[in-house]
C-alpha positions as CSV (number, residue, x, y, z in Angstrom):
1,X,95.4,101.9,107.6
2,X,94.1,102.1,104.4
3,X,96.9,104.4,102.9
4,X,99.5,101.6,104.3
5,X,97.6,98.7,102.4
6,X,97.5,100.9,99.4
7,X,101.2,101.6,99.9
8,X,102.3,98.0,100.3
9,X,99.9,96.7,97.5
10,X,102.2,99.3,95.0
11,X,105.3,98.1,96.3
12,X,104.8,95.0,96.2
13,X,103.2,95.1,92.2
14,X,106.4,97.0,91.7
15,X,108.5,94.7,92.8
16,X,107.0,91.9,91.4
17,X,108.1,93.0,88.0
18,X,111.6,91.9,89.1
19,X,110.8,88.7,91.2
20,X,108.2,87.0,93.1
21,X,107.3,88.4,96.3
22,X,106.5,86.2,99.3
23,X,103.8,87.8,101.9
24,X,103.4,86.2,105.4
25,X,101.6,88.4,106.6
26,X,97.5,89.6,106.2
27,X,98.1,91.5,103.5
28,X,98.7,89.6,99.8
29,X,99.1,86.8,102.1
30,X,101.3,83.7,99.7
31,X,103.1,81.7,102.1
32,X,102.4,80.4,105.2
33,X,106.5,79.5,105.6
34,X,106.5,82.1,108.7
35,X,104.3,79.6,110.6
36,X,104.8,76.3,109.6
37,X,108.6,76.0,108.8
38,X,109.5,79.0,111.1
39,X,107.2,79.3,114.0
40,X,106.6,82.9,113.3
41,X,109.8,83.5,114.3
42,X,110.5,86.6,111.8
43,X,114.4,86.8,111.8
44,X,115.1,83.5,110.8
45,X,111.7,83.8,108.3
46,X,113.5,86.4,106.6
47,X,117.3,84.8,106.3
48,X,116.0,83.0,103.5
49,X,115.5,86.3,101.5
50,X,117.7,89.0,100.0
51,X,115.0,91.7,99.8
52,X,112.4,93.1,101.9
53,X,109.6,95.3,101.3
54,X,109.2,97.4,105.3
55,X,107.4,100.1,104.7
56,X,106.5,101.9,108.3
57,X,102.7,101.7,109.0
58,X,103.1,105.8,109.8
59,X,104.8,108.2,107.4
60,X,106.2,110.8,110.1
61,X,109.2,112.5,110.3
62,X,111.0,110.5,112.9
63,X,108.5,107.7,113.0
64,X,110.7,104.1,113.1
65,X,109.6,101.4,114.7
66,X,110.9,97.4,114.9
67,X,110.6,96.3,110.7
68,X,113.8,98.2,109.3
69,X,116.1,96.8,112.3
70,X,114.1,93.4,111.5
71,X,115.3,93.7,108.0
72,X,118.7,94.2,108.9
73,X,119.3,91.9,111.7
74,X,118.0,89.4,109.6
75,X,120.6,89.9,106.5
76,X,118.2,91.1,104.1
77,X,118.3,94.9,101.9
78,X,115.9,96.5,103.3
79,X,113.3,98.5,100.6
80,X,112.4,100.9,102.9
81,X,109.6,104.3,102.7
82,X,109.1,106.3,106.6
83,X,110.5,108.8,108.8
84,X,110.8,111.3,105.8
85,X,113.3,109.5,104.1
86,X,115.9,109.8,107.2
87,X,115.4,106.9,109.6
88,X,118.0,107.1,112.5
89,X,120.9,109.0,111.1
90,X,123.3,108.7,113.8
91,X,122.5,104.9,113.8
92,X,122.2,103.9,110.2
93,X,124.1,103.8,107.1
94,X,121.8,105.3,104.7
95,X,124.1,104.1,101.9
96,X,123.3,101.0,102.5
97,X,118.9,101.4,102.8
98,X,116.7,101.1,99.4
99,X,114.5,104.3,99.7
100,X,111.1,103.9,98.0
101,X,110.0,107.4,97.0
102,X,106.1,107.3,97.6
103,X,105.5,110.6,96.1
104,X,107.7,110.0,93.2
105,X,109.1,107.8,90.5
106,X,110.6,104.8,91.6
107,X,112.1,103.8,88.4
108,X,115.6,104.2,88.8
109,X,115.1,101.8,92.5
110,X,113.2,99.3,91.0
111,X,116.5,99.3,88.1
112,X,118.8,99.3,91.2
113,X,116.7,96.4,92.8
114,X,116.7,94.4,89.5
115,X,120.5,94.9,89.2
116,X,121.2,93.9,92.7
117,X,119.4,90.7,92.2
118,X,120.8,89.8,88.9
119,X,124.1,90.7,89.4
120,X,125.9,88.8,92.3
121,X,129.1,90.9,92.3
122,X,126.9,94.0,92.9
123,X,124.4,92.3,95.7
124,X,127.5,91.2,97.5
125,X,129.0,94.5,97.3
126,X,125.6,96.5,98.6
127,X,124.7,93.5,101.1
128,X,128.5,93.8,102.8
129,X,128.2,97.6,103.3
130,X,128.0,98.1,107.0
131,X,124.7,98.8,108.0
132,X,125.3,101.0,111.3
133,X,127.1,104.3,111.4
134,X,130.5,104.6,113.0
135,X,129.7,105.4,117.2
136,X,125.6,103.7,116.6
137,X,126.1,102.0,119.6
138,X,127.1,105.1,121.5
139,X,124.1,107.1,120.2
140,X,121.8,103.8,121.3
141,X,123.9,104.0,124.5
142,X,122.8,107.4,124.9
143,X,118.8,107.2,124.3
144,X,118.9,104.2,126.9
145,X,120.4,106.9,129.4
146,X,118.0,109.4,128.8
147,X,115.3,107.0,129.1
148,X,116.6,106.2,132.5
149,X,116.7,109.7,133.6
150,X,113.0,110.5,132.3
151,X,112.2,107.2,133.8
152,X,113.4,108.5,137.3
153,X,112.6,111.9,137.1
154,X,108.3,110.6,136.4
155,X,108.5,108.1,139.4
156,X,109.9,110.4,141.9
């Protein structure tokens, strides 16, 4: 959408202030790495960075899809804006998610950001937080079940 594009484009002019920004995709496209020393394969793209900029395409309450768990199963701090500000509480540690307020200042983030990345103590501090709540697995667990059920109960 045009609102995401808009979105991104700030983010990434924010962030940019602290370090350079490297965009695979369409959008402020500067590196081609993803394809040709990755073979678009995303995870291991993104292993080589210690930031990433995920905003969801959607801004909805509840609204998550596949680029914060991307971010995180990748090793990277994710600098995240969707689902209100509350993506998955019974599955993530929110402690350990940059939130980019899109209605607000972001100047106190974008000091965080620039101390995480200057300061190695700090990064390694953030970056070792666990990233899943205690009992995610059991929530995920759960939401597979359900699914099973709905599944059954529409094809009978």
């Amino acid at each position: 959408t045009d609102a995401g594009a808009i979105l991104r484009k700030k983010m990434v002019k924010e962030v940019e202030t602290i370090a350079p920004v490297h965009c695979a995709g369409r959008l402020l496209h500067n590196t081609d790495e993803l394809h040709t020393l990755f073979a678009d394969d995303k995870l291991r793209f993104l292993r080589q960075y210690r930031f990433y900029i995920c905003p969801e395409n959607t801004q909805a309450e509840g609204y998550v899809k596949e680029k914060l768990f991307h971010c995180i199963g990748s090793g990277c701090i994710p600098i995240y804006l969707a689902a209100a500000g509350n993506p998955e509480p019974d599955i993530l540690n929110h402690n350990a998610i940059l939130f980019w307020n899109n209605e607000g200042d972001n100047s106190a983030l974008l000091r965080q950001i620039e101390e995480l990345n200057n300061n190695p103590s700090l990064y390694k501090d953030f970056f070792e937080q666990p990233r899943l709540q205690p009992g995610a697995w059991q929530v995920v667990a759960r939401h597979f079940s359900n699914l099973e059920d709905r599944l059954r109960q529409i094809c009978s």
